[in-house]
C-alpha positions as CSV (number, residue, x, y, z in Angstrom):
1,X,-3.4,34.9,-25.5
2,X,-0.2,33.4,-26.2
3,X,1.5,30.1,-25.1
4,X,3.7,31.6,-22.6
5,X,1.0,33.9,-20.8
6,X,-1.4,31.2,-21.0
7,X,1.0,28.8,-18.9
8,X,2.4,31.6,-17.0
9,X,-1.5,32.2,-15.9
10,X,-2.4,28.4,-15.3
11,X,1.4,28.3,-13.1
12,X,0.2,31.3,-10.8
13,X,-3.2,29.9,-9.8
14,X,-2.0,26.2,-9.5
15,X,0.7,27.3,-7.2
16,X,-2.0,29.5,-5.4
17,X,-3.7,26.4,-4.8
18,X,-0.9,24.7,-3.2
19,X,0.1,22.5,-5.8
20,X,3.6,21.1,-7.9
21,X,2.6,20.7,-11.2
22,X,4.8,18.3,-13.4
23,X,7.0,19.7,-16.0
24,X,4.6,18.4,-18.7
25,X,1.7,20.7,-18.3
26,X,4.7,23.5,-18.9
27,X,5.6,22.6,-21.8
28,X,5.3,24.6,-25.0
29,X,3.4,23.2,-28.3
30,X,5.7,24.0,-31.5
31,X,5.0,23.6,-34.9
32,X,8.5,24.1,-36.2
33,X,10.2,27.2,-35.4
34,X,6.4,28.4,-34.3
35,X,5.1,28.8,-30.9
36,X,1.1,27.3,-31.2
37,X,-1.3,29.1,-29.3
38,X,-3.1,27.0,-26.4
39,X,-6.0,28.7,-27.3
40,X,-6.5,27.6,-30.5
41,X,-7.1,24.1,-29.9
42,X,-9.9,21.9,-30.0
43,X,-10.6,21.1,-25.9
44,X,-11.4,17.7,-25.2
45,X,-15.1,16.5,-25.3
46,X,-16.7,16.3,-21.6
47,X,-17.2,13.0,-21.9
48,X,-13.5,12.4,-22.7
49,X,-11.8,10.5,-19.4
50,X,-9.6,13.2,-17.4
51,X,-7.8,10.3,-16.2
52,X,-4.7,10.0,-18.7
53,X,-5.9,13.3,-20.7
54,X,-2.5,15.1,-22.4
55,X,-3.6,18.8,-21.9
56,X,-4.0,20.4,-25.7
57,X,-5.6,24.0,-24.7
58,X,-6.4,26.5,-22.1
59,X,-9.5,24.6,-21.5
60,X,-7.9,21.0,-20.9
61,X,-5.8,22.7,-18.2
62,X,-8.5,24.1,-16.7
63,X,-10.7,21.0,-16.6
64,X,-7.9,19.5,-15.1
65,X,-7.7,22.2,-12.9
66,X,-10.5,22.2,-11.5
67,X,-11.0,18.1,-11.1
68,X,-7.4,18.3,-9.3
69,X,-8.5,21.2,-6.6
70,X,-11.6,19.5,-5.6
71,X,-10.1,16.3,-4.6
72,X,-7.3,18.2,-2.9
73,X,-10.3,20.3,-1.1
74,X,-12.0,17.3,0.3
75,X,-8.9,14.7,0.9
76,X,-6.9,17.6,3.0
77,X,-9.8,16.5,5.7
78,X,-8.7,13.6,5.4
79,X,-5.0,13.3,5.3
80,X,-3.7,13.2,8.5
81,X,0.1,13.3,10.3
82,X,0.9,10.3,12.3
83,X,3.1,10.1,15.4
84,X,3.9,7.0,16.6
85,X,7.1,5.7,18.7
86,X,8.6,8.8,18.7
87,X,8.6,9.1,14.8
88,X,6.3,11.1,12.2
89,X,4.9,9.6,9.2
90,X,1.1,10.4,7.0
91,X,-2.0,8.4,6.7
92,X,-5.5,8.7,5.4
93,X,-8.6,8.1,6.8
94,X,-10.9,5.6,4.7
95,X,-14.1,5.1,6.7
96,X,-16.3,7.0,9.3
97,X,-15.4,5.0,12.2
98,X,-11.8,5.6,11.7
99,X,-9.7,3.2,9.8
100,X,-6.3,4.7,8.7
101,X,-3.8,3.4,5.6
102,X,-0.9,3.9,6.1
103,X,2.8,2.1,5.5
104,X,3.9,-0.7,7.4
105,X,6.9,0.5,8.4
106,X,5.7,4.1,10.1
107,X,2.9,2.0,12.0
108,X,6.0,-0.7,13.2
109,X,3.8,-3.1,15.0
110,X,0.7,-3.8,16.3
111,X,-0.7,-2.6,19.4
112,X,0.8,0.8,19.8
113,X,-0.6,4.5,20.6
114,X,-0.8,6.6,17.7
115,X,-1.5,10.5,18.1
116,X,-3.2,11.7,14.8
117,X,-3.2,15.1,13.5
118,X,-5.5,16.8,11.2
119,X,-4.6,19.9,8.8
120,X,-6.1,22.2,11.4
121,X,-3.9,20.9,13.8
122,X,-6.9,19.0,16.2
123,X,-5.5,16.1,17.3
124,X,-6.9,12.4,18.3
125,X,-5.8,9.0,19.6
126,X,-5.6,5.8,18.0
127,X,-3.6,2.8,18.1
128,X,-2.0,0.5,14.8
129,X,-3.4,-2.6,13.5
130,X,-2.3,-5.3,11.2
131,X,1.2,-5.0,9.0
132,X,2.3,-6.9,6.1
133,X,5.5,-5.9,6.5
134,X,7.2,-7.6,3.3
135,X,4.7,-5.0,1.6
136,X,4.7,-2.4,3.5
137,X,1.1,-2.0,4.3
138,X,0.0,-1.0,7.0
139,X,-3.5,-0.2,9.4
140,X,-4.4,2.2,12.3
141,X,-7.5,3.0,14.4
142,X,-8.9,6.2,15.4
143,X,-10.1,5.0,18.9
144,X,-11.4,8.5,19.8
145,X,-15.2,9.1,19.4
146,X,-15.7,10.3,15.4
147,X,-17.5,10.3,13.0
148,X,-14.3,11.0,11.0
149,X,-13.8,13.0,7.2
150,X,-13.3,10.2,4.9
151,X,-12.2,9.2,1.5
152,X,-13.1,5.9,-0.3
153,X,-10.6,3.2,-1.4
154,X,-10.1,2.8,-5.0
155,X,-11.0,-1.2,-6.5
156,X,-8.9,-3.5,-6.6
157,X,-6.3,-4.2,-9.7
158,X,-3.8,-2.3,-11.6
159,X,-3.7,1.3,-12.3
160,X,-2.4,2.4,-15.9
161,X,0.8,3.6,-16.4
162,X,0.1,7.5,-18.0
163,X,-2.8,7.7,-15.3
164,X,-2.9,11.2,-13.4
165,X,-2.3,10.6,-9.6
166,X,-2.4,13.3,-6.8
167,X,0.2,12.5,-4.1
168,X,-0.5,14.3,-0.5
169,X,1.4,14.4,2.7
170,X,3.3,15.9,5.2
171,X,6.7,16.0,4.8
172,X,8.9,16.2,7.6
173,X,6.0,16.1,10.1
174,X,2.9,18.5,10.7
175,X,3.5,22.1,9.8
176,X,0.2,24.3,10.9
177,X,1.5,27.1,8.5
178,X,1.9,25.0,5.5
179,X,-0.9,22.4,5.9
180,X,-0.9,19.4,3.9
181,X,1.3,19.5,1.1
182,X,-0.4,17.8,-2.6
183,X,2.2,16.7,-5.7
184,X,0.2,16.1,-9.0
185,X,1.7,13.2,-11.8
186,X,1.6,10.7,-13.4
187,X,2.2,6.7,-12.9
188,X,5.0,5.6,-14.7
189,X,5.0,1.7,-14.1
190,X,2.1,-0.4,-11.9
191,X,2.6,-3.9,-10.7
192,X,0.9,-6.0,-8.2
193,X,2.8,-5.0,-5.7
194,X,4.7,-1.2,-6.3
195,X,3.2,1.2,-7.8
196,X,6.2,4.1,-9.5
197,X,5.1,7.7,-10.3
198,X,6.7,11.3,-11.0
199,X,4.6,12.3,-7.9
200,X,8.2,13.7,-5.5
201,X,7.9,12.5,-2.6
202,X,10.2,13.0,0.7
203,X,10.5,11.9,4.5
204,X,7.2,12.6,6.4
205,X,5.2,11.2,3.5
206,X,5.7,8.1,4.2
207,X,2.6,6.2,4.7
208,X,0.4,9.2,3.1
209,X,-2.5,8.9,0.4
210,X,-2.1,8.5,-3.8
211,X,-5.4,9.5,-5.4
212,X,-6.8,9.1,-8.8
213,X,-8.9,12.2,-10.1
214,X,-12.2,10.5,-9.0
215,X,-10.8,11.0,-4.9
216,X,-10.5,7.3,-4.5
217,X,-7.3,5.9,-2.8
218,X,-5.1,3.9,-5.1
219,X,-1.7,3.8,-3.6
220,X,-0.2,4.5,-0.3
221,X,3.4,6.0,-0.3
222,X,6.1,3.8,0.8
223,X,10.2,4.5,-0.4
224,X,12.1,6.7,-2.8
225,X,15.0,6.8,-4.7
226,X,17.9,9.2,-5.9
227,X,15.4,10.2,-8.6
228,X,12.4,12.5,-9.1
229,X,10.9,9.7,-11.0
230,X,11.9,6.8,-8.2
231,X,8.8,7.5,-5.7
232,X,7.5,3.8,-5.2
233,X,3.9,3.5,-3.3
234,X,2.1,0.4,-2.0
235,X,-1.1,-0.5,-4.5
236,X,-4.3,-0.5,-2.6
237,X,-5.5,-3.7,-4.1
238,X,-3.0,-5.5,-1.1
239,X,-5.3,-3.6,1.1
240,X,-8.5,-5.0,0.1
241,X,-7.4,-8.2,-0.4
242,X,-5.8,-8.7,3.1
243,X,-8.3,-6.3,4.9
244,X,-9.2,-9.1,7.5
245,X,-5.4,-9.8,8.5
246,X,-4.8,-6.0,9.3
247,X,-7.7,-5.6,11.2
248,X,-7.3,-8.0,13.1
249,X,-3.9,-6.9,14.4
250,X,-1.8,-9.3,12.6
251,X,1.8,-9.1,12.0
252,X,3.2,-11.2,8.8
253,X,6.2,-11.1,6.6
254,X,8.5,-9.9,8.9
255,X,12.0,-11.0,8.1
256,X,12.3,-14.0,10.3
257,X,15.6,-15.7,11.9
258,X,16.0,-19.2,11.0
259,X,13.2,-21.3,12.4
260,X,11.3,-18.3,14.0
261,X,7.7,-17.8,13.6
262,X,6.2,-14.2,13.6
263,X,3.2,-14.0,16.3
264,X,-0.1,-14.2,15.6
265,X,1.4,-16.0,11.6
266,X,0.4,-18.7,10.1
267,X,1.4,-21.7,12.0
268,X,1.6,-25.6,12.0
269,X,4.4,-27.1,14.4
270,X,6.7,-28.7,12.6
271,X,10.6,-29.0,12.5
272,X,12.4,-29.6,9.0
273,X,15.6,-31.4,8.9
274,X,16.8,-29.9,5.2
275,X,16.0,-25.9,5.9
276,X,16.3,-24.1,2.4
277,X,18.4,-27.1,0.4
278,X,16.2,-28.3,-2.4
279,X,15.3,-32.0,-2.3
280,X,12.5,-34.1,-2.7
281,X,10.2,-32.6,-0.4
282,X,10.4,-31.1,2.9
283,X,11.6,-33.9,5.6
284,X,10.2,-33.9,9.5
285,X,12.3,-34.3,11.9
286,X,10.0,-33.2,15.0
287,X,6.5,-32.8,15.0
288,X,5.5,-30.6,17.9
289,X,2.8,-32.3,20.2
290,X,-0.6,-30.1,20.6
291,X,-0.1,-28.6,17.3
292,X,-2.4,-28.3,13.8
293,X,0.2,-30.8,12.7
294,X,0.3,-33.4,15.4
295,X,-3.6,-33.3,15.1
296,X,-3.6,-33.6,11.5
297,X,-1.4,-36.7,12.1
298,X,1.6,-35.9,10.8
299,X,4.5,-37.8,11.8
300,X,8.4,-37.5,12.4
301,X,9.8,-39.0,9.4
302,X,6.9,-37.9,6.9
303,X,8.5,-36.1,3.7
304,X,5.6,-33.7,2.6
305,X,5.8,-33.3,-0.9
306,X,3.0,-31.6,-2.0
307,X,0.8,-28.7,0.1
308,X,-2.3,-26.8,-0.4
309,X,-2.2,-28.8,-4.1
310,X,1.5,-27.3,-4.7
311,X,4.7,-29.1,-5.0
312,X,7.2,-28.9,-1.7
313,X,10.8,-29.6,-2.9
314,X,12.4,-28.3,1.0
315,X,11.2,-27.0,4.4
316,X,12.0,-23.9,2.8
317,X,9.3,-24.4,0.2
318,X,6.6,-25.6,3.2
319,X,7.6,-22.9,5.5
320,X,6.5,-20.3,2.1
321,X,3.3,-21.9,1.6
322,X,2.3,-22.2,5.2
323,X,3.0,-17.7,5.2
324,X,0.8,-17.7,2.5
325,X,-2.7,-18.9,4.5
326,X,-3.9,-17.9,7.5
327,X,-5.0,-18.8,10.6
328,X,-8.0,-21.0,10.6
329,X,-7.5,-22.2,6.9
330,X,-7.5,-25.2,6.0
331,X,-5.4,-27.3,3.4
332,X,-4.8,-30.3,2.6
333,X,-0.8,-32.0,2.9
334,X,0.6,-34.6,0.9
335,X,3.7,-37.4,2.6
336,X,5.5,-39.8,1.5
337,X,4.9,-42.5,4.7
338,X,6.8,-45.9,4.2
339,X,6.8,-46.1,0.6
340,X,3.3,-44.6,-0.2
341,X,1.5,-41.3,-0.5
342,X,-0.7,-40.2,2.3
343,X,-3.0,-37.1,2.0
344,X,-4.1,-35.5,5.2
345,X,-6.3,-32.3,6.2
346,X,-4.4,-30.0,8.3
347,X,-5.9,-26.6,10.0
348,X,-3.9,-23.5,10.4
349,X,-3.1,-22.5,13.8
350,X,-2.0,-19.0,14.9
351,X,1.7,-19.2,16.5
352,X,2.2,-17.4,20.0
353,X,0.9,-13.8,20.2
354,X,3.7,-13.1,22.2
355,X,6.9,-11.5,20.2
């Protein structure tokens, strides 16, 4: 069999199947002005990881194959359409009860109804959870009786650039004839906080699942670009490691005028006299009465210069720190008080639910 048939072949069944395969698995092996058979390399050893394998042979592609179809088989249960507030966006279900990732910005806020709809077009009610929204994470509940279909999370920590990713969907809402629609790539960069593949996404993904070959969750979709290779999803280790936040309903990271306080954040009751101008710590100029602050006995007039063991050179720099805990922490707050340093224990409160 030669290159071209070979490809051809692999092309026809993988498109069968429902998938957009990246222009690497297309290309042609040359050996100068020779076209190399497929078939006459080595495969790779079964015990060889598929996860960043370059296909050399008929047989790598269909390994690949195969791994590729069964995760799309069993996450399609999985992957659902989301309508919420009168727009459409994709999630995926991660536990039995009903837990759904998804992107902060196609669940909006907490505490509305979501309608969710599976690939066979069976629909269920729900309602969103917690957002991070200077992330873009995101969590719903199915609140209708399940058990739900299910796919596990991935661990936390980067995923390596080269690694093969399966991105699924449904672009521009739920489409009963086409299903759910699966992209297969690659990760180009990975960083704490954005993860960039080759995997195209487009409007309706929004919010929808990135697998690795195993059929764990490592990414959740969040914005494109003008490019092919500008789809940018939200890593799943921000997931894991602020899983209590969004279940509880929380909303945090929202751009904030000055002075405001997102409800249900992180809270102490202070007022700053220097905002954002860096100084020599962050000055008080009110102290609100009945508040984690007035109880940790801070005063008007205190200059806290050091908080939860890191330097404050403004407001600005307290009011970051203070985002970074949560309610019910605790920390200890350095001032400068008449001339000397005083270090206090202060308690996070929870600022008014009420938006």
């Amino acid at each position: 069999m030669d290159v071209n048939r070979a490809l051809d072949h692999r092309w026809m069944v993988l498109r069968r199947q429902g998938l957009i395969v990246p222009f690497v698995l297309l290309v042609m092996l040359v050996g100068g002005n020779t076209a190399v058979s497929l078939a006459d390399q080595p495969a790779v050893e079964e015990s060889t990881s598929l996860a960043t394998l370059v296909p050399e042979s008929v047989a790598d592609l269909e390994k690949l194959e195969r791994r590729v179809a069964a995760v799309i088989e069993k996450a399609t249960k999985a992957t659902v359409c989301i309508e919420v507030g009168g727009s459409s966006g994709s999630g995926v279900i991660i536990s039995e009860d009903g837990y759904v990732l998804t992107a902060g910005h196609v669940a909006m806020r907490p505490g509305l109804p979501v309608t969710f709809i599976f690939a066979d077009g069976k629909r269920v009610r729900g309602k969103t959870l917690g957002i991070n929204v200077g992330i873009d994470s995101g969590l719903m509940k199915i609140t209708d009786q399940g058990p739900w279909p299910h796919m596990e999370m991935g661990a936390a920590g980067a995923i390596e650039p080269g690694t093969w990713v399966i991105a699924m969907g449904h672009p521009g809402g739920f489409d009963r004839e086409r299903s759910v629609v699966s992209r297969l790539g690659r990760v180009i960069a990975s960083r704490s906080s954005v993860i960039q593949t080759d995997c195209t996404i487009i409007g309706g993904d929004s919010g929808g699942p990135l697998f690795d070959l195993d059929g764990k969750v490592v990414g959740i979709h969040s914005r494109i670009s003008n490019s092919l290779r500008g789809n940018y999803h939200v890593p799943i280790t921000p997931y894991v490691q602020e899983w209590d936040r969004l279940a509880s309903g929380v909303m945090w990271n929202r751009p904030l005028a000055r002075g405001e306080v997102a409800a249900g954040g992180p809270y102490i009751g202070v007022q700053g006299e220097d905002g954002f101008a860096q100084g020599r710590g962050a000055s008080l100029a009110r102290v609100y009465a009945g508040t984690p602050a007035s109880d940790a006995g801070l005063r008007p007039g205190d200059v806290v210069v050091e908080f939860n063991r890191q330097p404050v050179g403004s407001f600005g720099d307290l009011s970051d720190l203070v985002r970074k805990l949560k309610p019910g922490d605790q920390s200890p707050i350095v001032v400068e008080r008449d001339g000397e340093r005083v270090e206090l224990q202060i308690t996070i409160g929870r600022a008014n639910e009420a938006e």
